[in-house]
N, C-alpha and C positions, 0 to 999 in steps of 0.2 A: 490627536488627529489620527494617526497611526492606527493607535488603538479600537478608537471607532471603525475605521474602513476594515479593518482585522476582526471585528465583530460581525461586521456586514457582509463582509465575503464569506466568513463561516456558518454563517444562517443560510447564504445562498447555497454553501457547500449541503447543508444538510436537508435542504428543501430537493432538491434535485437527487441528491442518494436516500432519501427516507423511504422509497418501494424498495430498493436493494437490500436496506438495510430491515425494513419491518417485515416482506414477506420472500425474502432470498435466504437461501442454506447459509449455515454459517459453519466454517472451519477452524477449528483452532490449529493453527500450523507449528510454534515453537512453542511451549509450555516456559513460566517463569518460574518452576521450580527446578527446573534442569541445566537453566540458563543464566544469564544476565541481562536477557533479550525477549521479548514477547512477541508474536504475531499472531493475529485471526484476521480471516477475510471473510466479505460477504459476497456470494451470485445471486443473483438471481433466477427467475425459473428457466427462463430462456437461454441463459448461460450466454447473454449479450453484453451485461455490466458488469462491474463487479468492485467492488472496494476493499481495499488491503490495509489494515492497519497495522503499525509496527514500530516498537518503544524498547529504547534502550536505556535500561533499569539504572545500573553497574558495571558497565564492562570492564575488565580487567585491563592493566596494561599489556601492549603488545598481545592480545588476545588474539587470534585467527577466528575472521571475522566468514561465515560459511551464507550462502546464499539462501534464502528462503524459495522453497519447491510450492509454489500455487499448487489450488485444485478446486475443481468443479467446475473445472472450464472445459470450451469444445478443442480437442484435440486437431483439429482440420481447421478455425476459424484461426483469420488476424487477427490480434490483440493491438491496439496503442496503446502504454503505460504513460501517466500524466501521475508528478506529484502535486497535489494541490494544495494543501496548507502551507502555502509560504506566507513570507509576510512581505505587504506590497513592496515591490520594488527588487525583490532578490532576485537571485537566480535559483534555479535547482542544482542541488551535490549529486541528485542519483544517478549513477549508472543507469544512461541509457533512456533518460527521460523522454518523453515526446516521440518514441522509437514504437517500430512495428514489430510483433513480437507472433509466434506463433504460439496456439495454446499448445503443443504439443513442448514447445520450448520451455516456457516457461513454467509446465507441472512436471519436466520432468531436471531441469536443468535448472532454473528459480531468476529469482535478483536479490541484487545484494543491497537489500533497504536497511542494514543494520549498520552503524555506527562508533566510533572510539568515546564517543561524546555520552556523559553524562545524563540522564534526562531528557535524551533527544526522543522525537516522536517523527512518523510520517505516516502522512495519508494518499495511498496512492489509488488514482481512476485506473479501472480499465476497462475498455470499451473496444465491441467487436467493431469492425472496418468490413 
């Protein structure tokens, strides 16, 4: 059951960011060869959406874990950060989730979507206000 509704809301995730994602810039923000950690996000043209993806490979123990610096956003717009791949029922880890953020914050300051975890992944919205 689980599973199904976790298919279902992942379809809905990707019907609703599929312009972000097919016709918005795309940045690669941490490189996996320098890291243990991956990120790239996508804007859009209007710099009103945008989708943050971000996967932790291997991290090391006690590694110091550094914030991801966005970009392509409007430095003067609010941002809301939302992570959305959960599975029904959880809650969100991230710092800061559901929170108002300015872009000027968050390209130059970041969030810290990375984790001590294994194979973990996150998909964060963000959307102007």
């Amino acid at each position: 059951e689980i599973r199904l509704s976790l298919v279902g809301s992942e379809m809905c995730i990707r019907d609703s960011l599929k312009p972000v994602i097919l016709d918005g810039d795309l940045y690669r923000l941490v490189s996996p060869y320098g890291s243990n950690h991956t990120s790239s996000m996508y804007v859009n043209k209007g710099k009103n959406k945008a989708v943050l993806y971000a996967f932790d490979i291997h991290p090391r123990y006690a590694e110091k874990l550094l914030p991801v610096r966005l970009q392509g956003l409007d430095a003067d717009r609010m941002y809301r950060v939302k992570e959305i791949n959960l599975i029904p029922g959880s809650n969100s880890s991230l710092q800061g989730n559901n929170q108002l953020y300015s872009g000027e914050y968050l390209m130059n300051v970041g969030l810290e979507v990375f984790t001590t975890q294994q194979l973990n992944s996150r998909i964060v919205e963000i959307t102007a206000e």
